[in-house]
LOZADO-637592 format. One record per residue: residue number from 1; residue in three letters; chain; x, y, z of N, C-alpha, C in turn. Coordinates in Angstrom, 1 decimal. Layout:
<rs>
   n res chain   n_c1   n_c2   n_c3  ca_c1  ca_c2  ca_c3   c_c1   c_c2   c_c3
 NUM Ala     A      X      Y      Z      X      Y      Z      X      Y      Z
...
</rs>
This chain:
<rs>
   n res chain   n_c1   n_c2   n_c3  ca_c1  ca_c2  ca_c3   c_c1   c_c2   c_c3
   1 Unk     A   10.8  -32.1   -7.0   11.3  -31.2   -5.9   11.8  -29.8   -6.5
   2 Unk     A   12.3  -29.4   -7.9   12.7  -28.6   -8.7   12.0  -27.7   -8.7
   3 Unk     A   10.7  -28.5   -8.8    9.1  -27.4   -9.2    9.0  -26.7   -8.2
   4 Unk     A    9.0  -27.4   -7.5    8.2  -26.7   -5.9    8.9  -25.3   -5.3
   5 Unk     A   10.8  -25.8   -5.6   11.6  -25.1   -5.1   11.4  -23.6   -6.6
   6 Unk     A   11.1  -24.0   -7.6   11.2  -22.8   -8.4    9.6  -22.1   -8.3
   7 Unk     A    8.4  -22.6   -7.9    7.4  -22.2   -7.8    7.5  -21.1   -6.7
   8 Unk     A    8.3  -21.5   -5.0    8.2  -20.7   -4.3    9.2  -19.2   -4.5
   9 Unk     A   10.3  -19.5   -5.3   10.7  -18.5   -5.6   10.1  -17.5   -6.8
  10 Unk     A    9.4  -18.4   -7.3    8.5  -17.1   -8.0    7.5  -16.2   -7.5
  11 Unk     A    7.0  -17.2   -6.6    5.9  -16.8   -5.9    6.3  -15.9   -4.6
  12 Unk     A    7.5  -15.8   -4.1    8.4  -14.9   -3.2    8.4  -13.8   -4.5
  13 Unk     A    9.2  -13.9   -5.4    9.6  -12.7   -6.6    8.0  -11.8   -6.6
  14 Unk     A    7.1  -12.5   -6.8    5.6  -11.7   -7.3    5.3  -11.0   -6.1
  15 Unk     A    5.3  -11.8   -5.3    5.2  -10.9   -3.7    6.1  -10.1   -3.1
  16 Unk     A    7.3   -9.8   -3.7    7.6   -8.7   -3.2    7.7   -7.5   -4.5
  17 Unk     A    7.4   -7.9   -5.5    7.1   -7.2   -6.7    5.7   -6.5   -6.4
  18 Unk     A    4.8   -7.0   -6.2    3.7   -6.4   -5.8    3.4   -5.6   -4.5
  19 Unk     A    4.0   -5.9   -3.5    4.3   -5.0   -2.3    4.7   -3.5   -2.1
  20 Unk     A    6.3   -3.8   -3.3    6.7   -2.7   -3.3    6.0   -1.3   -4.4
  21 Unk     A    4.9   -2.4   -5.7    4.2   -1.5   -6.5    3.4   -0.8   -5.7
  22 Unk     A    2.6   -1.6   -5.2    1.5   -0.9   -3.6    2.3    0.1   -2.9
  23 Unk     A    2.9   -0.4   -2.2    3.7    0.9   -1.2    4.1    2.1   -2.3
  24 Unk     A    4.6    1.9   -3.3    4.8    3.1   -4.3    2.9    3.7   -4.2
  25 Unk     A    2.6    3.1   -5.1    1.1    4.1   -5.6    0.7    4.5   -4.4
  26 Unk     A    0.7    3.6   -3.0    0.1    4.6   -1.8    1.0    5.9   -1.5
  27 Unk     A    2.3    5.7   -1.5    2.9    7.1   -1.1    2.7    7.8   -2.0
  28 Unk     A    2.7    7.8   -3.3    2.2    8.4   -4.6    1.3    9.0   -4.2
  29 Unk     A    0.1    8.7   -4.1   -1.4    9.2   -3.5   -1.2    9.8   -2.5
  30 Unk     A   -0.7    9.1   -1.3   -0.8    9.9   -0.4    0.2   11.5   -0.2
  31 Unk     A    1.0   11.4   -1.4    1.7   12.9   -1.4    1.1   13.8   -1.7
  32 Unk     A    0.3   13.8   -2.5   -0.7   14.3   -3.6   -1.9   14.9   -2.8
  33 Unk     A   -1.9   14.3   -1.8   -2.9   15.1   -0.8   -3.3   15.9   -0.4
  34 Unk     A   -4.0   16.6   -0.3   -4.0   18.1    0.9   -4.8   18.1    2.0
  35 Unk     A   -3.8   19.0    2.6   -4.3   18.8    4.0   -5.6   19.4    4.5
  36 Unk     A   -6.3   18.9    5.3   -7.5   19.3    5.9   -7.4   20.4    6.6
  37 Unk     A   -8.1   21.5    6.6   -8.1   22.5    7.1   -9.8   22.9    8.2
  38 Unk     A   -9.9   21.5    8.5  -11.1   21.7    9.1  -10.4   20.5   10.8
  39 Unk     A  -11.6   21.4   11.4  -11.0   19.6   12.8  -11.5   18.2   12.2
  40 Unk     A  -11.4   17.9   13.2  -11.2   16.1   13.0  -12.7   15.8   13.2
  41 Unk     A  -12.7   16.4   14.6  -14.2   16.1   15.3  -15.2   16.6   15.1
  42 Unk     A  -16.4   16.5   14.8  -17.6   17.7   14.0  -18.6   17.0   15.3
  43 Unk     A  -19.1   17.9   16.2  -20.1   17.0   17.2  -21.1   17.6   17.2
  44 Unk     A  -21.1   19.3   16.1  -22.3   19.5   15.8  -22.6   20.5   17.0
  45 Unk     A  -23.6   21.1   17.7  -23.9   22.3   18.3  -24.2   21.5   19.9
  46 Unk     A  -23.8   22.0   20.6  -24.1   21.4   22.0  -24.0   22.4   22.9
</rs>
């Protein structure tokens, strides 16, 4: 029962260890951005 109980707290620790890496490198990335200076919608000549 020791195991189980220490497996899921590991396995809780990795998962929010890796969550929070992710959400870093995305905001990372996504600050680094630039913004589009074009529209959204391109429909081309009509």
């Amino acid at each position: 029962m020791l195991r189980v109980i220490a497996a899921c707290a590991i396995g809780a620790a990795l998962a929010g260890g890796l969550a929070f890496i992710g959400t870093t490198v995305a905001t990372n990335a996504s600050s680094t951005a630039e913004p589009v200076n074009e529209s959204l919608y391109n429909y081309g000549d009509r």
